[in-house]
C-alpha positions in Angstrom: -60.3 -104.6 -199.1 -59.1 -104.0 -195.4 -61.0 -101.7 -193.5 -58.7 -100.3 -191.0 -56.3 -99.1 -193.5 -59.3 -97.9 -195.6 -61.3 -96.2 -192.9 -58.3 -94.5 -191.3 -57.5 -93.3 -194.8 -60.8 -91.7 -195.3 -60.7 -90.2 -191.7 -57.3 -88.2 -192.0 -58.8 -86.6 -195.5 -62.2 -85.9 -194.1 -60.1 -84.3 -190.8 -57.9 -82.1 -193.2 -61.4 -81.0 -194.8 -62.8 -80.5 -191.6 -59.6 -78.4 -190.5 -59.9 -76.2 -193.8 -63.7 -75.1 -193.0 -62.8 -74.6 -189.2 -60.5 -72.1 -190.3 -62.7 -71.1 -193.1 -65.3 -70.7 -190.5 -63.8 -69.3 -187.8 -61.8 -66.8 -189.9 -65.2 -65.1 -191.2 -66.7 -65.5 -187.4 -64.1 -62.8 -186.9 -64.7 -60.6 -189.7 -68.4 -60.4 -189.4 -68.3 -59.9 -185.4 -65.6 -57.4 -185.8 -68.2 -55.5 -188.7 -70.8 -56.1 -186.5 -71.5 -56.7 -182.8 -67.5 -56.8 -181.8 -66.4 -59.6 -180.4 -67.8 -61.7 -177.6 -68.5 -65.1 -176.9 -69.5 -66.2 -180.4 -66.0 -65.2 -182.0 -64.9 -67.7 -179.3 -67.5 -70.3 -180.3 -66.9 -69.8 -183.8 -62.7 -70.5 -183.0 -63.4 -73.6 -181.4 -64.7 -74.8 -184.7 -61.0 -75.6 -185.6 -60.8 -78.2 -183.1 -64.7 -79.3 -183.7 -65.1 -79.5 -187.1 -61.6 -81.8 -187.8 -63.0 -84.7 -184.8 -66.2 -84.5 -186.3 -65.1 -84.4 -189.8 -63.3 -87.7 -188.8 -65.5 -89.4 -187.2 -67.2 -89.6 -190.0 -65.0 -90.0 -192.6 -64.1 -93.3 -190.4 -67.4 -94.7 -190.2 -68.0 -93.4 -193.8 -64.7 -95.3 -195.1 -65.8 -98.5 -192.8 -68.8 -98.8 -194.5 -67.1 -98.2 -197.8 -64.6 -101.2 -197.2 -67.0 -103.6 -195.9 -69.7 -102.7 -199.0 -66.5 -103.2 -201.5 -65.5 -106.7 -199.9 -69.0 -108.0 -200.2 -69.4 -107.0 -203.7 -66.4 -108.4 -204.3 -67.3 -111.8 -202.2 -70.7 -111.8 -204.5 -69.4 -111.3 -207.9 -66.9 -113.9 -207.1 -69.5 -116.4 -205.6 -71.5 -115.7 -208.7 -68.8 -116.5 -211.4 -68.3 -119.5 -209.6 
C-alpha cells in the first residue's frame, strides 16, 4: 500500500469531518451567545472553528492514514515472509 495516496486520502475525509463540526460548532456558538450573553468575542472564536477544526482534522487524518499504510505494508511484508 502506498502511503501518500493513502494518507492524503484519509486527510481530505477527516478535513470534510472537521469542516462539518466547525460549522456544527460555530452555528450553536451563535445560538447560545445570541440566548445568552449576546455576542462578543467568543462568537468570533467559536467561527474561527471552521477554519481550525478542518487543518486540524487533517493533520491528523494524514498522520493517522500514514501510519495506517505503513502498518498494512508491514503486515503484508510479514505474512508474506512467513508463507515463504
Amino acid at each position: 500500500m502506498r502511503i501518500l495516496p493513502t494518507a492524503t486520502k484519509a486527510a481530505r475525509w477527516t478535513a470534510a469531518l472537521g469542516l462539518a463540526c466547525g460549522i456544527l460548532y460555530s452555528v450553536g456558538g451563535l445560538l447560545y451567545d445570541l440566548l445568552t450573553t449576546g455576542l462578543n468575542w467568543g462568537t468570533a472564536l467559536a467561527f474561527m472553528a471552521i477554519v481550525g477544526m478542518p487543518l486540524l482534522f487533517g493533520t491528523v487524518g494524514f498522520v493517522l492514514g500514514a501510519l495506517v499504510a505503513i502498518a498494512s505494508g508491514l503486515s503484508r511484508d510479514i505474512r508474506d515472509w512467513m508463507s515463504g
